[in-house]
C-alpha positions, 0 to 999 in steps of 0.5 A: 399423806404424801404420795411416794414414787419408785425411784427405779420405774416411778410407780406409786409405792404401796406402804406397809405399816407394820414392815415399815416399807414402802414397796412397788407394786410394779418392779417390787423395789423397797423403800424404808422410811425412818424417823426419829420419832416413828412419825411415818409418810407425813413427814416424809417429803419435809424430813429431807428437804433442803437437805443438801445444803445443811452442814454435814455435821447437822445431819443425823443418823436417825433421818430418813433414808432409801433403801432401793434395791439388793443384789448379792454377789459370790467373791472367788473366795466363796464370801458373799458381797451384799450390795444395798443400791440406789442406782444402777446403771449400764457404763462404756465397758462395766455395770455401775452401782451407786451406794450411800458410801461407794460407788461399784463397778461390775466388769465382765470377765472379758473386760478385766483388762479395763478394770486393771486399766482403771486402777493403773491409770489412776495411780499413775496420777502426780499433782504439780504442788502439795496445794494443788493435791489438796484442792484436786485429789478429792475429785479422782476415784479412792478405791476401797477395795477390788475383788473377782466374783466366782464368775470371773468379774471384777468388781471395784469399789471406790469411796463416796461421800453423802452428798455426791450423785451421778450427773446424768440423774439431774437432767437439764441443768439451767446455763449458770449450772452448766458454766460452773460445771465447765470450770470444774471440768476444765480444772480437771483437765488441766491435771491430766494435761500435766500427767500426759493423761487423755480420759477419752471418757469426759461424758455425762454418764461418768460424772458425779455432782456434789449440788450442795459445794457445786463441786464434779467428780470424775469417777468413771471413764477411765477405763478408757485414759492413756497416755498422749500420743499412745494407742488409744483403747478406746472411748465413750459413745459421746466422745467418739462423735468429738475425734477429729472427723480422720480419726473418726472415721479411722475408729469407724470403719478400720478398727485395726488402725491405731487411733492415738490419744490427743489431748484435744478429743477431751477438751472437745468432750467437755463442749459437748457434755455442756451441750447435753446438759442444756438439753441438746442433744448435739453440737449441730442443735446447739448452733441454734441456740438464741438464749445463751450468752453469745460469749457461751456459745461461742465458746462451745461451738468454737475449736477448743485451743491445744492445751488444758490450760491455755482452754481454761484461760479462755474459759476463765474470759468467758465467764466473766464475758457471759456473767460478769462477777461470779456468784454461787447460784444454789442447787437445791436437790433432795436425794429423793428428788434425784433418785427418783428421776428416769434415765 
């Protein structure tokens, strides 16, 4: 028999046959187990293999699937919200929910104004041709609905589809991942380079990865965009350390100034959310890297040029230098090998 692990604090689950659940003895989270046949735990670790790289359509409503955890939340109109999660998560300025078909951002009241931030800057979004709409729009948030709870939180509910997970939950990534994670983000960039648009929140934490097509979606962080050359009202963790060493220390040490959005700040962010994904931790670790490409490393370490597109031109150089002819590397995960991970 399989032994199965808590995807919240990785203790061993104890399995009750007759609820059909496997339940943590240490955190009380909830597994169930399904199959078509009611064949249980046996099949368990085999039932879900290789399923990332399946078709979509060859996967069945009876397989299995993780019912983690449920909370409930009160809406201002006295209706109850029933979220079932298999992930949640601290954010810059929310808490993060992920579903199997959405994905939750819980805001305080005190910060409403970045939730309507994150609406308003989305909609702001214009695609330069009908191509490039069709090739990009599937990466930026789709809201399914926005409420406020009785307590005065916001909360928004974007659309997922089966398949996507948050970037932080696979860890260190192998340098040939990495580099196409690079060439999505770069593309992203340049879409918001031709609406004006500075994330000021490109950060592992806000990233979600479909393995399967090799594809990024950039879903959280901009609560934080705004527009080139305006205010900025703020920014994650990882991309304060990636300002300019005046606007870092303007940001630091006299929060009244005006800090202004620079297009470069995201480009610089991109470098340093490879660098984590490579398993260091700063950029300063990742100057004593001897098992890079040199043209990879070079890339990162290098100041990124003015603009989006003259940056994914250099990248687009890179690339070939580092690797020569592209190739698709398969990542192979199993939803239960990500969510069993640990933050």
């Amino acid at each position: 028999m399989a032994i199965l692990k808590c995807k919240m604090c990785g203790g061993t689950l104890d399995y009750d046959r007759e609820q059909n659940l496997a339940i943590c003895p240490y955190c009380g989270s909830k597994s169930t187990v399904f199959d078509q046949n009611r064949k249980l735990f046996e099949q368990y670790q085999n039932q879900y293999a290789a399923l990332l790289n399946h078709p979509q359509q060859t996967v069945t409503e009876e397989g299995f699937w993780v019912e983690t955890s449920r909370e409930e939340l009160l809406r201002e109109d006295g209706n109850m919200i029933e979220i079932n999660y298999f992930t949640k998560q601290p954010a810059d300025m929310c808490t993060m929910y992920v579903a199997k078909q959405s994905v939750l951002y819980l805001f305080e009241e005190k910060h409403a104004h970045y939730a309507a931030r994150y609406q308003e800057m989305i909609q702001k979004l214009v695609y330069p041709t009908p191509e490039m709409e069709r090739h990009l729009s599937d990466y930026i948030p789709k809201m399914l609905t926005q409420c406020r709870l009785s307590d005065g939180r916001i909360l928004l509910a974007l659309r997922k589809k089966e398949g996507l997970y948050p970037l932080n939950l696979l860890g260190v990534l192998l340098d040939r991942h990495v580099a196409w994670i690079i060439s999505r983000l770069e593309n992203l960039c340049c879409l918001l380079d031709y609406n004006d648009i500075v994330l000021n929140g490109f950060a592992v934490q806000n990233l979600f990865v479909e393995p399967a097509a090799h594809q990024i979606y950039l879903y959280g962080g901009w609560w934080f965009a705004g527009v080139r050359g305006e205010e900025s009202v703020g920014a994650s963790q990882d991309v304060v350390s990636c300002l300019d060493a005046a606007r870092k220390k303007m940001w630091n040490t006299q929060p009244k100034q005006k800090v202004r959005n620079h297009p470069i700040t995201d480009l610089k962010s991109i470098r340093l959310t490879a660098a984590k994904l490579l398993g260091y931790p700063d950029m300063d670790a990742l100057k004593e890297d001897t098992l890079l490409p040199k043209a990879f490393r070079k890339f990162l370490l290098e100041t990124p040029k003015q603009n989006a597109r003259e940056d994914f031109a250099t990248w687009d150089k890179t690339l070939l230098a580092a690797y020569g002819e592209r190739k698709f590397i398969p990542l192979p995960m199993t939803e239960e090998e990500i969510y069993s991970r640990h933050l």
